[in-house]
N, C-alpha and C positions, 0 to 999 in steps of 0.2 A: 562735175560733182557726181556723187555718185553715191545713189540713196539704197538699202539695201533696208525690206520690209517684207513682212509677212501679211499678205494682202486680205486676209481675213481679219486683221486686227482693228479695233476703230481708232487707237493711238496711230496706228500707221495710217489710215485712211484721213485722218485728220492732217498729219505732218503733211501726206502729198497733197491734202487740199491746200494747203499752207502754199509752199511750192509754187504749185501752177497756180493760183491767184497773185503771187508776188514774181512772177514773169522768170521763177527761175530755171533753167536747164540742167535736167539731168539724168543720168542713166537709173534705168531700171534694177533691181534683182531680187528677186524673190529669194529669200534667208533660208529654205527649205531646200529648193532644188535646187539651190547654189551658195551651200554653207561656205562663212569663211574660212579661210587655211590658217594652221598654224603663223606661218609669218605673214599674212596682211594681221590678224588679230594681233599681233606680236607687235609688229610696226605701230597700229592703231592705239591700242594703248600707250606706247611712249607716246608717240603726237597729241592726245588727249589731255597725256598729265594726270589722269586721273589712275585710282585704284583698281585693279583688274575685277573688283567683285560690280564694281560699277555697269559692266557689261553684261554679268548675269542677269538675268528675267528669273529675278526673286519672287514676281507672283504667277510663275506660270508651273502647272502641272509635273511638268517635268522636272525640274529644280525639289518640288516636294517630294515626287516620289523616290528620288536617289537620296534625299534626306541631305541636300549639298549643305543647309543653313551651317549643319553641327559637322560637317565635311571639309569644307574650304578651309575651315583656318589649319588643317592638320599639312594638306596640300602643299607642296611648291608653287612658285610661279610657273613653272613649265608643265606640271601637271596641270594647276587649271587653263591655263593657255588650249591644252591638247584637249581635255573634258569642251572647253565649248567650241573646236571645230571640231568635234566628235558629234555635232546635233546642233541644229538651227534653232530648233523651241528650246535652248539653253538661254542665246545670246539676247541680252535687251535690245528690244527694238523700236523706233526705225534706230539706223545708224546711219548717219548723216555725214560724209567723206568728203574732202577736197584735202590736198596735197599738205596742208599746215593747219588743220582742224578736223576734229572727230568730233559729232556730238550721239550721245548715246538718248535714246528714248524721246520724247516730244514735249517740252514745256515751253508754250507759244513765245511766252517772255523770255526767252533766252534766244530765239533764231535770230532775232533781229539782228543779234550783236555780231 
């Protein structure tokens, strides 16, 4: 599994505490110094099923100052694909990986499933 976080955040601090309390394993990476690429973000959203805006970190800095809110719906999917491996403080985080599920951000009641 493969948890991808920004270690300053306390949603991310939270999800890993989640984690290592429920005895699970998994790879580290820090979302800054090792943004996703074009095709894992690519990939990940089909596996999710959900909406590509789902992956944006709509309350972070960054998103506001490019003004993305009134941005994105003008966009392709392939341009925002490339805007969030263009910058780690784009992507919502944690992101939560294994081979047939993606979960984007931390809401305790959903990891169980």
């Amino acid at each position: 599994m493969l948890f991808i976080e920004y270690p300053k955040c306390s949603t991310c601090k939270k999800a890993k505490k989640y984690l290592e309390e429920h005895g699970i394993e998994f790879e580290d990476r820090h979302i800054v110094e090792e943004n996703p690429t074009k095709e894992e973000l690519a990939e990940w959203i089909r596996i999710s099923g959900k909406p590509i805006k789902k992956f944006f970190n709509t309350s972070g800095m960054k998103y506001r100052e490019l003004g993305l809110k009134d941005k994105l719906p003008e966009m392709s999917e392939e341009e925002q694909i490339e805007l969030l491996a263009s910058d780690g403080m784009l992507v919502k985080r944690p992101l939560l990986i294994d081979g047939e599920m993606v979960l984007a951000g931390f809401k305790e009641a959903e990891w169980p499933e």
